[in-house]
N, C-alpha and C positions, 0 to 999 in steps of 0.2 A: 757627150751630154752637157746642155749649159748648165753652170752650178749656180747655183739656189741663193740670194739674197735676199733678210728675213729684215725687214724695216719694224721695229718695235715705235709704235705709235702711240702716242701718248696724247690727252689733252693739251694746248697751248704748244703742243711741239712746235721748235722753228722750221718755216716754211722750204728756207733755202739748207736749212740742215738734213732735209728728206731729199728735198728737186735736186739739188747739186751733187752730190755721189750718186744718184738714181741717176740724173739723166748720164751722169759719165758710163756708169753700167750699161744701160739702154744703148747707149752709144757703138758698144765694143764688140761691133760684129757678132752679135746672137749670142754671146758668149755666156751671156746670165741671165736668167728668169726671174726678175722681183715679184715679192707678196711682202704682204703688209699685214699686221699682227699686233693686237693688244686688246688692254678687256673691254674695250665697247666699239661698237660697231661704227660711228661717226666721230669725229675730234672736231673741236674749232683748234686751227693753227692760228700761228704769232697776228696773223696778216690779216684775222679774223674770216678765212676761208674754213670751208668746211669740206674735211677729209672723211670719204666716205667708205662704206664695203670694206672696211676692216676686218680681219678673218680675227675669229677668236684663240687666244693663246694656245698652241700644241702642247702635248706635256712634254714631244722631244722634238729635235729637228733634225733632219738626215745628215747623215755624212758629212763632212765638205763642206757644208753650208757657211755662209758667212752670216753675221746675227751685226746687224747694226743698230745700234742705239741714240738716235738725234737728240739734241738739247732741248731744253724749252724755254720760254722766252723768261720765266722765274721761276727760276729751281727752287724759291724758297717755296712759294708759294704751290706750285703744280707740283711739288713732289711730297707735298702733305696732302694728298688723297687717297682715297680708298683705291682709284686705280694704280695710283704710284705704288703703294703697297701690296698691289696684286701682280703688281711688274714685275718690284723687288723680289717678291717670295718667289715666281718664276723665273727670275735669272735665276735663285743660290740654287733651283734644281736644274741647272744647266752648266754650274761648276765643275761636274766631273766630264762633261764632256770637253769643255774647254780645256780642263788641264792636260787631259790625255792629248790632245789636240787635233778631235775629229770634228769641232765645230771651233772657227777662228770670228773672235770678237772684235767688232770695230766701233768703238766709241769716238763723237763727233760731239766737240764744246762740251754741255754739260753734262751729256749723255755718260760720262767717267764720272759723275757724281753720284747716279743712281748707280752705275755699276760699283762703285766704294760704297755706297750704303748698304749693297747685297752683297760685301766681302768679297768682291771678286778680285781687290789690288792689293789686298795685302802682300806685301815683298813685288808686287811687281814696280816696274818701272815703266811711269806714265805721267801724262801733262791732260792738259786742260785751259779753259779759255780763262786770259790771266785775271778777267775779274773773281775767277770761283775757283782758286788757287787757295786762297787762305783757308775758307771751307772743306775744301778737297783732303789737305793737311790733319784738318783737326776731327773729320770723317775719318778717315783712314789714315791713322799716325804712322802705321806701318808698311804705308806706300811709300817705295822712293819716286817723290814727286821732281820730274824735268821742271825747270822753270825754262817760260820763252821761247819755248819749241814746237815747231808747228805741228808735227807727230812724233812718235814715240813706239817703240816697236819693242815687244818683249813674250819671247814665244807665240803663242796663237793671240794673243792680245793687242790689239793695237789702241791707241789715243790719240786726240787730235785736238789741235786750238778752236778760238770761237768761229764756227758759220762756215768762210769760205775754206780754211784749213778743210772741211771735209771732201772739197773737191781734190786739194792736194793729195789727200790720203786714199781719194777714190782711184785717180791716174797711178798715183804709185800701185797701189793692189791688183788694178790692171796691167800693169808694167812686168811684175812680179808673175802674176798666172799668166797672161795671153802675150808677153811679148813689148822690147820699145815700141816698135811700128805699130802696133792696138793703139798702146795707150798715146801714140804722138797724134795718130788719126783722128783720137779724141777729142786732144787738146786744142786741133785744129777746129774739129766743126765748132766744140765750142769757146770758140774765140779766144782760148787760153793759154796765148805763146808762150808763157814762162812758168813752167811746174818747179815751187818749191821742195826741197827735201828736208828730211826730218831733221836734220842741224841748222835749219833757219831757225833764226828769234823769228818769234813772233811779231814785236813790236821790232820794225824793221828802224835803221836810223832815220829815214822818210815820215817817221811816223812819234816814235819814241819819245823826242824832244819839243814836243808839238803843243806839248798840253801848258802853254802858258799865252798870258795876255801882255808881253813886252812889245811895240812896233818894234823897234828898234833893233830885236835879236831877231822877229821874222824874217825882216827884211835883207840881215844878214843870212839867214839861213837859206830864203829863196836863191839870193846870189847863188852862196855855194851849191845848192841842187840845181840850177841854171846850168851852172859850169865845174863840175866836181873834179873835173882832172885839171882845172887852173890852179897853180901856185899862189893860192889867197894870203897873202902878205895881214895880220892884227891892224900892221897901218892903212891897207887899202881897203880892208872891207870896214875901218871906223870910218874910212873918209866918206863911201857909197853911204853910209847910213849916219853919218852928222855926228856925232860922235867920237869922243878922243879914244885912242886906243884903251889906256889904261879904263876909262870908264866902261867900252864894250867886253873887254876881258871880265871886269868885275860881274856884268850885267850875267855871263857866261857862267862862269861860276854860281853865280848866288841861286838862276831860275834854273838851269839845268844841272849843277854837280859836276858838269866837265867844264874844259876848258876850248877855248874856241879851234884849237888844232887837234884837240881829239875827235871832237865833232865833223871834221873834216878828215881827218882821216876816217871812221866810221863812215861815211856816204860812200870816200873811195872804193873801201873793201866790197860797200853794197855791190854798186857798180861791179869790181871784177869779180865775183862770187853769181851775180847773175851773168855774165858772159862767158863764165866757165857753164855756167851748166847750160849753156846755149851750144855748146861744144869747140868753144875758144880756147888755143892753148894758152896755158899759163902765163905765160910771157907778152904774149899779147893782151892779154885780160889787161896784166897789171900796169901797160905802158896804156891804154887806154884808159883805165881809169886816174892816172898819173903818175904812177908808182914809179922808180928809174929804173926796176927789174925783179922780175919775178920773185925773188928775196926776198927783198924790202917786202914785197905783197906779201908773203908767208910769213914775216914776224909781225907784221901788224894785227894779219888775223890771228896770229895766235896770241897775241897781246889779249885781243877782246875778246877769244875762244876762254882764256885764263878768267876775264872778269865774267861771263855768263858761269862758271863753273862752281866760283867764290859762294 
């Protein structure tokens, strides 16, 4: 029998926080039958579309069921309503089922913020999308909150980063009940060669070191993502970008907090950490991304494994 996935809908819910674990569901060979559930019958989503034929909240859900809760586009805002409040009091009467663990919860972005308003994390261990991390904390003191992670797995529980993190967490749940070959079939229709797992940051190095306005440290930084397995020499990549070494070291430091060789090695590990889970052995991973041998690649990532943990 396909098992049951219960989309909790909310006003302003995010668009792709619903479509993107649905269509991976839909996707998996008959395997699960979605409905859709909250206290009014139409929502406007992020995108200002209008979600309709929403069934009204059960007082329990069968079995087996999986209960997803998508984000919405202002948690501050959409979750001071009378429906958010009519969500909340419906989850805490769904906490005995989850503990026992005949209904498994899948919270996507901010969707772990309504479920910590409805006391569903205390002591669990779970993430969320890193703008609504601080929040998340001072919601629920007594979550052990993952920082940086794209999901998070703790008994029938699960959590996930903002938006697309919930496709990742949709293929994994698929992976988990129907099999790799389901969820690779998935990945395939929908054009999603590379499934993260739940020890990726979030903010990938690709992305992480982005948020500044220097030309100068860009320009260095496209080099290295250009070519992240060359031996970037401080003096060749000042010379590519006009610049004396010592002034782009400093540049490094000052906007980013690292230094121009950590930065680079971060992209490396990206690099063989996605060609492991493509199914590359270790050794090749690590001479592909530059590393001189699978070693070297294992104390680097454990270098930055040590600073996400900090």
């Amino acid at each position: 029998m396909p098992q049951t996935v219960w989309f909790l809908t909310l006003p302003g819910v995010m668009a792709l926080d619903v479509a993107g674990p649905a269509e991976a569901f839909t996707l998996a060979d008959g395997n699960f039958t979605l409905r859709y559930i909250g206290p009014q019958e139409n929502v406007l989503c992020s995108t200002g579309m209008t979600i309709g034929n929403i069934e009204p909240l059960p007082d329990t859900l069968p079995p087996e069921s999986l209960l997803v809760v998508p984000g919405v586009y202002d948690s501050r805002s959409c979750y001071d309503t009378p429906q958010a409040k009519q969500a909340r009091d419906w989850l805490q009467r769904q906490q005995a089922a989850i503990q026992t663990q005949t209904l498994t919860l899948v919270c996507v972005c901010s969707g772990a913020l309504l479920a910590a308003q409805a006391g569903l994390l205390n002591g669990i261990q779970c993430t969320t999308h890193h703008d609504v991390l601080e929040r998340m904390k001072a919601t629920a003191p007594q979550a052990v909150i993952r920082e940086n992670r794209v999901f998070v797995e703790d008994g029938s529980i699960w959590t996930s980063a903002g938006i697309t993190a919930g496709i990742d967490l949709a293929l994994h749940l698929i992976t988990r009940l129907c099999g790799a070959q389901t969820a690779l079939a998935v990945a395939r229709e929908m054009v999603v060669w590379f499934r993260r797992s739940g020890d990726d940051p979030q903010l990938s190095p690709w992305l992480r070191y982005r948020n500044h306005l220097h030309p100068a440290i860009h320009r260095a930084q496209d080099a290295m993502m250009a070519h992240p397995e060359h031996s970037w020499s401080l003096g060749e990549l000042a010379t590519r970008v006009h610049v004396s070494s010592r002034h782009l070291a400093r540049l490094f430091r000052q906007h980013l907090g690292i230094s121009v060789r950590e930065y680079h090695e971060q992209l490396r590990v990206g690099i063989a950490r996605q060609r492991q889970q493509q199914g590359e052995a270790a050794e090749k991973a690590a001479l592909a991304a530059g590393f001189s041998s699978a070693r070297q690649l294992r104390r680097a990532r454990q270098r930055w494994d040590d600073q996400l943990t900090k």
